[in-house]
Each structure stands twice: as C-alpha cells, then as structure tokens.
C-alpha positions in Angstrom: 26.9 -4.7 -10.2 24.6 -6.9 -12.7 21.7 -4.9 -14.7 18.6 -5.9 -15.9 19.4 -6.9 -19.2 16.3 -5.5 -21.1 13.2 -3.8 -21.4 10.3 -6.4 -20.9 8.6 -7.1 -23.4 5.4 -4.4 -23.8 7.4 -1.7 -22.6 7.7 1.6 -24.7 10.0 4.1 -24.6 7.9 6.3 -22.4 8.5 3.5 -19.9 12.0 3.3 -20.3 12.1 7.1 -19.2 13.3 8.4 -16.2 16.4 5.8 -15.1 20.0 6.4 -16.0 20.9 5.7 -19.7 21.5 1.5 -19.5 19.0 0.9 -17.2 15.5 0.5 -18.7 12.5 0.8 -16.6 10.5 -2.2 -15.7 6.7 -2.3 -16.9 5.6 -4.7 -14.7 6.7 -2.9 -11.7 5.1 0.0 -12.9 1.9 -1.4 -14.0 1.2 -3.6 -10.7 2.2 -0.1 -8.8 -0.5 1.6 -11.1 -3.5 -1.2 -10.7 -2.5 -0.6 -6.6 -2.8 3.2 -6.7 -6.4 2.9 -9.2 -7.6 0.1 -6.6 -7.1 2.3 -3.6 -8.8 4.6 -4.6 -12.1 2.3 -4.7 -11.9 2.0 -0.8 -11.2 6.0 -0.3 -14.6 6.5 -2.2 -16.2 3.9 -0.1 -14.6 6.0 3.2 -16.6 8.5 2.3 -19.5 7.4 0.9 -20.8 6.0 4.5 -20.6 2.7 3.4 -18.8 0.0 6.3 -15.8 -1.8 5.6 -16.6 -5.3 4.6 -20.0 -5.5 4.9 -23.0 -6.7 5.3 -23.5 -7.5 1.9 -21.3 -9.7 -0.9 -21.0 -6.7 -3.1 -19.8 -4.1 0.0 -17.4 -7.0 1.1 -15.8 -7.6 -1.9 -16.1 -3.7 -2.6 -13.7 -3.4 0.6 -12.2 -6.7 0.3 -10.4 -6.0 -3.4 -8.9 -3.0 -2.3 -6.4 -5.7 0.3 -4.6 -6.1 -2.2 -3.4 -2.7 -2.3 -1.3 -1.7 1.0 0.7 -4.9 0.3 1.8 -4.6 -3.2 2.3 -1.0 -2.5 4.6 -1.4 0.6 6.6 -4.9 -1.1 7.5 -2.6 -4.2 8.5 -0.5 -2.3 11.7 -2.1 -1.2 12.0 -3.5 -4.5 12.2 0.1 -5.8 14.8 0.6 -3.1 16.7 -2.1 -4.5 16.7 -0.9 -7.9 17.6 2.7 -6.5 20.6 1.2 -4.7 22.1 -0.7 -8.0 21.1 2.7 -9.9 23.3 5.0 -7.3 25.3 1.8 -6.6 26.3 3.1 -2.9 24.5 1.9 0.1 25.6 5.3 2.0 23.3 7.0 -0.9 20.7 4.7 -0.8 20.7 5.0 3.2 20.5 9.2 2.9 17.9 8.7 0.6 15.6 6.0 2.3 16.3 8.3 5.7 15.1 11.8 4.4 12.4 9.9 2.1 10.6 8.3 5.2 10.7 11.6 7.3 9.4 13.0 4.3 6.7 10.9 4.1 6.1 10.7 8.2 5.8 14.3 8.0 2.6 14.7 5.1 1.0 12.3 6.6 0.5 14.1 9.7 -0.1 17.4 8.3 -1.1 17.7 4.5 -2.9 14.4 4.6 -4.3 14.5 7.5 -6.0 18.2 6.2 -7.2 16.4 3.0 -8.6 13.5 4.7 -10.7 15.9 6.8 -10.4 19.4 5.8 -10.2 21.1 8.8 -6.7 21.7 11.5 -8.1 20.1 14.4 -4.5 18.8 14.8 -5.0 18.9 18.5 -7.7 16.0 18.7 -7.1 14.0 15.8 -4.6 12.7 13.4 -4.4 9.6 11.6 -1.1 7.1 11.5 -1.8 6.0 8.1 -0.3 3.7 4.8 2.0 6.9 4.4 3.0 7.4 7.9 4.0 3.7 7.8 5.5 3.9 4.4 7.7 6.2 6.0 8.7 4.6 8.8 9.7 1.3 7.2 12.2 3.3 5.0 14.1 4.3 7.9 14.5 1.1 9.4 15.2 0.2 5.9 17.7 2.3 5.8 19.5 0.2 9.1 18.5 -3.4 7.1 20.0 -2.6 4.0 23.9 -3.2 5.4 22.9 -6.8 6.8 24.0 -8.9 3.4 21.1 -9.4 1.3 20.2 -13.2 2.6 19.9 -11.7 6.1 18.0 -9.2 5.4 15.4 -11.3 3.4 15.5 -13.8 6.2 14.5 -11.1 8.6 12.0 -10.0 6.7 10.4 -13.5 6.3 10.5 -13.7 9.8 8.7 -10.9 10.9 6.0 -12.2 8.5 5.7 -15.0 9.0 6.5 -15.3 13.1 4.6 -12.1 14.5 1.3 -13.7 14.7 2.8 -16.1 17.8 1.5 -13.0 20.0 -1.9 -14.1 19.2 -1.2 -17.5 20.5 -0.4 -15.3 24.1 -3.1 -14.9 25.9 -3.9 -11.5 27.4 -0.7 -10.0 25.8 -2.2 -6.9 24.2 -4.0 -6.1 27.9 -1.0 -6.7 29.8 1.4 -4.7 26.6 -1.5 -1.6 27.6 -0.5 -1.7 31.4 2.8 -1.3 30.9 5.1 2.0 30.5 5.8 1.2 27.1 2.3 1.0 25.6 2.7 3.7 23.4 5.4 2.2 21.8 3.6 -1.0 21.2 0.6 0.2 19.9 2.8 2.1 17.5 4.8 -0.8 16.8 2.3 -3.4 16.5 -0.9 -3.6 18.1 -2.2 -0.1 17.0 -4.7 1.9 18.3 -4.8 5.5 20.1 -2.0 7.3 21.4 -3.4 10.7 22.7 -4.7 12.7 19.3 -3.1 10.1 17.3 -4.9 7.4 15.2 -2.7 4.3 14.7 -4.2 2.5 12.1 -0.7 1.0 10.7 1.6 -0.4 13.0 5.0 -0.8 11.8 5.0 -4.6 12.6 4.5 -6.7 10.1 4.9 -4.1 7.2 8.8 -3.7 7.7 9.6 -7.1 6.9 7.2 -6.8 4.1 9.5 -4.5 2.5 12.5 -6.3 3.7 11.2 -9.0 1.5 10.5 -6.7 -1.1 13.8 -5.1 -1.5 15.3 -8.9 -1.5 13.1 -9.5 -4.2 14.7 -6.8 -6.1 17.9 -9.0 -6.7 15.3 -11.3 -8.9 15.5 -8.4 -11.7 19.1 -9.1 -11.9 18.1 -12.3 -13.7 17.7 -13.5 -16.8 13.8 -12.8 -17.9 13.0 -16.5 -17.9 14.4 -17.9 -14.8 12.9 -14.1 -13.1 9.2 -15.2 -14.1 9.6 -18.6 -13.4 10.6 -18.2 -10.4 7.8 -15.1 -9.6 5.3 -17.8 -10.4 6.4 -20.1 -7.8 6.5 -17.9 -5.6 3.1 -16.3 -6.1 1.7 -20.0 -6.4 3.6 -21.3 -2.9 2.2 -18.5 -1.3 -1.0 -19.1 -2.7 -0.8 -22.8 -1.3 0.4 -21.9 1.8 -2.7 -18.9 2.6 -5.4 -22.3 1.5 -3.6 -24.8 3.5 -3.7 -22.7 6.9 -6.8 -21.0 6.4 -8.7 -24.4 6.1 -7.2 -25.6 8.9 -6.9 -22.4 10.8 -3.2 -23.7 12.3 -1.4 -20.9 12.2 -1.7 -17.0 10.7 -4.6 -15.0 11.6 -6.3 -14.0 15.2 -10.1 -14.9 13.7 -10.5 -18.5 13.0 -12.3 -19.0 9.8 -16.0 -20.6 10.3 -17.1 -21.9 7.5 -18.3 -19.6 4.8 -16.5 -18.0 1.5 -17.0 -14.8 3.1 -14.7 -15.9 6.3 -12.7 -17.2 4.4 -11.3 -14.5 2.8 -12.0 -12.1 5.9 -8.6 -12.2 7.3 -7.0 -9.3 9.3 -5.9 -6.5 8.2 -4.9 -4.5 11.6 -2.1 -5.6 12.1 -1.5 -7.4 8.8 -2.0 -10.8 9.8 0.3 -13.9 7.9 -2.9 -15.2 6.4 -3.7 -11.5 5.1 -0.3 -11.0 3.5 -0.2 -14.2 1.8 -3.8 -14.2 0.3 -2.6 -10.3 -1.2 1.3 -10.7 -2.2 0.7 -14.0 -3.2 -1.3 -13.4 -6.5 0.6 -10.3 -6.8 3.8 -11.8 -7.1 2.3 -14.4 -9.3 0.7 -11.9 -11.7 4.4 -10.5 -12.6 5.4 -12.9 -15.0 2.2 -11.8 -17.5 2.2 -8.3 -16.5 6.0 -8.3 -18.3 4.3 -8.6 -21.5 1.7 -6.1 -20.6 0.8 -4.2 -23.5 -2.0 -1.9 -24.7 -3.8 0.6 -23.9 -4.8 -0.2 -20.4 -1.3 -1.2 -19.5 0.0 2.3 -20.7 -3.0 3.8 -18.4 -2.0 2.3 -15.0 1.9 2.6 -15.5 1.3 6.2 -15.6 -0.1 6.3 -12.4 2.7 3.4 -11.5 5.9 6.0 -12.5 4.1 8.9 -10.3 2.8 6.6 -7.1 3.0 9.3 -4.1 2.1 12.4 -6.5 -1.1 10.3 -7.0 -1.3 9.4 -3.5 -1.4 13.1 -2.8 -3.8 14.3 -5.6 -6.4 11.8 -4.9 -8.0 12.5 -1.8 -8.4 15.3 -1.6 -10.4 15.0 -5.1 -12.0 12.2 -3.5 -12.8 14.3 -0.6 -14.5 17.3 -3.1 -16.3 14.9 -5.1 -18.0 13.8 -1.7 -18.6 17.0 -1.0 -20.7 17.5 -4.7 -22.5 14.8 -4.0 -23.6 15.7 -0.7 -24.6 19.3 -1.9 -27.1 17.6 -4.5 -28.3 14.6 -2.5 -28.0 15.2 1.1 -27.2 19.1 1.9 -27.9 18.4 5.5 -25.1 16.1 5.9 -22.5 18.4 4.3 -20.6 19.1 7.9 -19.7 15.3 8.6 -17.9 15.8 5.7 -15.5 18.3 7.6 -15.5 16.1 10.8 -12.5 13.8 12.3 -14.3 11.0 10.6 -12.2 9.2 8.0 -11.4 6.3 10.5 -15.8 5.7 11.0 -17.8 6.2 7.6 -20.5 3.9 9.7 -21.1 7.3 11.3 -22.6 9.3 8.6 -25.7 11.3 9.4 -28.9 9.0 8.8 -29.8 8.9 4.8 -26.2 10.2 3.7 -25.2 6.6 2.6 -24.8 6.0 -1.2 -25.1 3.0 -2.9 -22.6 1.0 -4.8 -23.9 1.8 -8.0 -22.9 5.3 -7.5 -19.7 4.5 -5.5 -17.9 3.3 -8.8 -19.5 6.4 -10.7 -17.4 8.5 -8.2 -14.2 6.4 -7.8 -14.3 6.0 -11.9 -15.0 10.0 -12.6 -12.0 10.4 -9.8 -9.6 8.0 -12.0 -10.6 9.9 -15.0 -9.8 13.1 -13.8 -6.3 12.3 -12.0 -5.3 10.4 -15.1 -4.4 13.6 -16.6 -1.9 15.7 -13.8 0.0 12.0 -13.3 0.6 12.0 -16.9 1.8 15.6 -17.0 4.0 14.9 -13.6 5.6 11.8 -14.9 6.5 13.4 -18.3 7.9 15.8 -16.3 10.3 13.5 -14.4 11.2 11.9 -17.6 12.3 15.2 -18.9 14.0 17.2 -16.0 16.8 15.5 -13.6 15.6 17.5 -10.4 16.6 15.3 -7.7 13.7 17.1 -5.4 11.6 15.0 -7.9 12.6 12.2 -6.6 10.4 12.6 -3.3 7.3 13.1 -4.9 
C-alpha cells in the first residue's frame, strides 16, 4: 500500500511521534484536530455560563456560531484518521475490530462518565444526553460495515447522505407522521432527534455517518504527492465554499430555514440535524485551510497539535474543568445559583436562575484560563503515547 511520502513541511519530530517507523505523522491533521478541540471548548463555557445559543446579539451569535465549525472537522477527521489507521495496520479485519470496540467505547462514556461531568449528579434515570461522542461512536460502527464497500463506493455513499437527506424537509408532515409510527424511536435516533424516554438526542446519526464516509475517502488524498494533495484540498474547500453561497442566496436546496435577508441568517443554518448548507459552510473552509496548515509552524502550531495527537483525552478533561470553573464563578458572583449547576441542564443554559448570566467579556476569561490549564495534562498524555506502545492507549 502507498505511504505518505514525507513529513509536511513545519512538522518536528515530536509530531512525527507515535506512528510506526516510515510513517510520519501529518501536522496539519493534527493542528486542524487541535484548533477544533480549543474551539469547542468556547461553546462548553458559553453552556454554562447561561448565555443562549446564537443570540440575540452579534457578539453571542458569532460566540456560538464559530464553534460550527467544530463537530464537522472533528467527525470528517475522523474517518480520515481511520484511513490512515487502516494503511498503518494494513488489514481491514483490524481496522473493522478496532472501529467496532472504539465506537462502543465511545457510546458507552458518553452515557455515563460524560453524562456525570456534564451535570454532576447520577440522575441516570431522568436524563442523559445523546451527544458529539455518543454519535462519534456510532458512526464508527457503521464504519466499520462501509469500509469493505471499495473506496469510490463508499465516498459516493457518503456524499449522498450529505448531500440528499435534506429531501425529507421537502416532505411535508414527515417528522409528525415518522412520530406516529412504531418506529419513532428509531428515527429520532437516526435522524430527526429529540427525546426517547430519559434520553436526550441531540446528534442523530444521519447526516454525520456520511460525513465520515467522506472523511475516511479523503484519507486516500495523503497517499499523494504534497502538491497535487493541497491542490486538490483547495478546490475542494473552495467548491464547497461556492456551492454553500450559491444555494444559500437562493435558498434552492440544503437547509429547513430559508434565509431572509440579513448576514445574521445567512450564516444561521441548522445544526440539528446537520443540514447540507451547515456542512458545507463548516467543512468547506476546513478542507480549504489544509493546504497552509501543512506548513504550519511556530509556536501556536505546536500548541494546538498537542491537543490534536490527544483529541478524546481532551474531550474528557475539559468539561468537567469547564464544569468546576463554573462552579468558582458562581461561588464568588452568584452563590444562590450554585444548585443549577448540579441540575439536568446542559441541553437549556437559557434556564439559569435570574442574574447568573455572565457576560462575554468574562466568558473568554474562562474558556482561555480552561485552555491554559488543560494545555499541560494533553502534553504529558501525548508524550506518553509517543513513548509507550500500549495499545489500550489507543482508545483514549
């Protein structure tokens, strides 16, 4: 099987760590993972700090808005790091084990250790939340089926779940009729989300698996020279670009909420489910962004890869810290609002108790003291990696 044929330019030795001998690391990858993982954690502040999601002001939209970017990237590398994996182990039986027992890994912390950090308490019985992990997890195990389609298929699949599923909204009364019928549960789990008894489905499965269908087709690009790899990134960053203008002006084709007429609506497309607008507008400059992130260099590049080579540990760490910062906060501003902050409430910030709300200002003093601090057990955990071949490592 082809290699990638070096380490990009930018990349130290550090970031060559942790693959088999012959097959460097790639900085981008783990820079773009790292900007995703320091970006999320902007809208887990905002969770907790009381403030709604996109709104009413410019600065709590783009505040909220930003952060889009995040569960796309994360979920699209993502089956390009399954690519790599599988050219790495270079057996799709070992890459199916691994995608199989890595998503009921991941199905299973999101429904108990997460779902305890998110709201520190074990009321297991009338809430937990479906989340980006749950769904992470998930799409790994139908992963595991697409991989063994040949790898134009598969793409193909994934670019038609992408780019077809938002023909339901063109349906009128589906979702009301899909809720009469004996299967609800498994649509709302599938696509439409929603509540199925204690559990919160904020990600369906539908569109993100062919998300990562298309990510682990892009994958094969890294088998290419360096050149034709970031010329064709950029075109496919820039098409996708196009494409999110072209139908949002017109509002053809792609997302359930026309766009009016201001900036704001605009760039207000739906997130649940990820609509074809929403995925475009995110994995668009992404994609585009790879080309230049290859010759990242510098400090600030060696900051986010380390969060980049340790994604899930950070996942893990960071809110719960989130969580205890909120908690500080609370003590010296609003003591009286401390037991929201041990509530089911993760899902409805807009519920905070009267005068808990913070304001931006002191948002970003709270997401940047959290960076700050986790900056320093994701170093020690990927140098850790580097240095030890646990495979248990692996899944963290």
């Amino acid at each position: 099987m082809s290699q990638p044929e070096s380490v990009p330019s930018g990349a130290s030795p550090a970031h060559s760590a942790g693959l088999a001998p012959g097959r460097p690391r790639i900085i981008a990858l783990d820079v773009v993972r790292g900007a995703v993982m320091v970006l999320m954690a902007i809208d887990h502040v905002r969770v907790y700090s009381g403030l709604p999601a996109g709104g009413p002001t410019p600065g709590i939209f783009f505040t909220r808005w930003i952060t889009h970017f995040c569960a796309p990237a994360f979920v699209f590398l993502a089956g390009t790091a399954a690519f790599l994996y599988g050219q790495k182990v270079g057996s799709k039986a070992a890459l199916t084990r691994f995608l199989v027992t890595r998503g009921a890994w991941l199905v299973l912390l999101e429904l108990t250790v997460l779902r305890v950090a998110w709201t520190f308490n074990f009321d297991f019985a009338h809430y937990m939340l479906a989340g980006v992990i749950w769904m992470l997890g998930w799409c790994m195990i139908l992963l595991a089926v697409l991989i063994h389609l040949p790898l134009p298929v598969l793409t193909a699949v994934g670019a038609a779940i992408v780019a077809l599923h938002n023909v339901t909204d063109l349906i009128p009364g589906l979702r009301e009729r899909a809720g009469e019928s004996g299967a609800s549960w498994l649509l709302t789990f599938a696509y439409f989300g929603g509540a199925v008894g204690p559990i919160a489905v904020l990600y369906s499965i539908i569109p993100w698996v062919g998300v990562m269908a298309l990510g682990y087709g892009f994958g094969s690009l890294f088998q290419l020279a360096p050149a034709r790899r970031r010329k064709i990134c950029l075109g496919i960053g820039l098409g996708a670009i196009a494409l999110f203008l072209v139908l949002r002006a017109t509002n053809l084709y792609g997302d359930p909420r026309p766009w009016k007429g201001s900036v704001l609506g605009f760039l207000g497309t739906t997130k649940y489910p990820a609509s074809l607008l929403f995925l475009l507008m995110t994995l668009g400059p992404t994609i585009a962004l790879i080309p230049w992130l290859e010759r990242a260099k510098g400090w600030w590049a060696e900051a986010l890869a380390v969060f980049g080579k340790v994604p899930f540990f950070y996942y893990l760490l960071h809110i719960p810290l989130i969580h205890v910062l909120a908690i500080v906060v609370a003590k010296i501003r609003t003591p009286e609002a401390m037991p929201w902050l041990f509530d089911n409430h993760p899902m409805w910030p807009s519920e905070a108790p009267p005068g808990y709300q913070w304001s931006l200002p002191l948002l970003y003093l709270v997401f940047v003291v959290a960076i700050v601090i986790l900056y320093f057990p994701c170093r020690w955990f990927a140098g850790l990696k580097a240095r030890q071949r646990n495979p248990w490592l692996k899944y963290l």
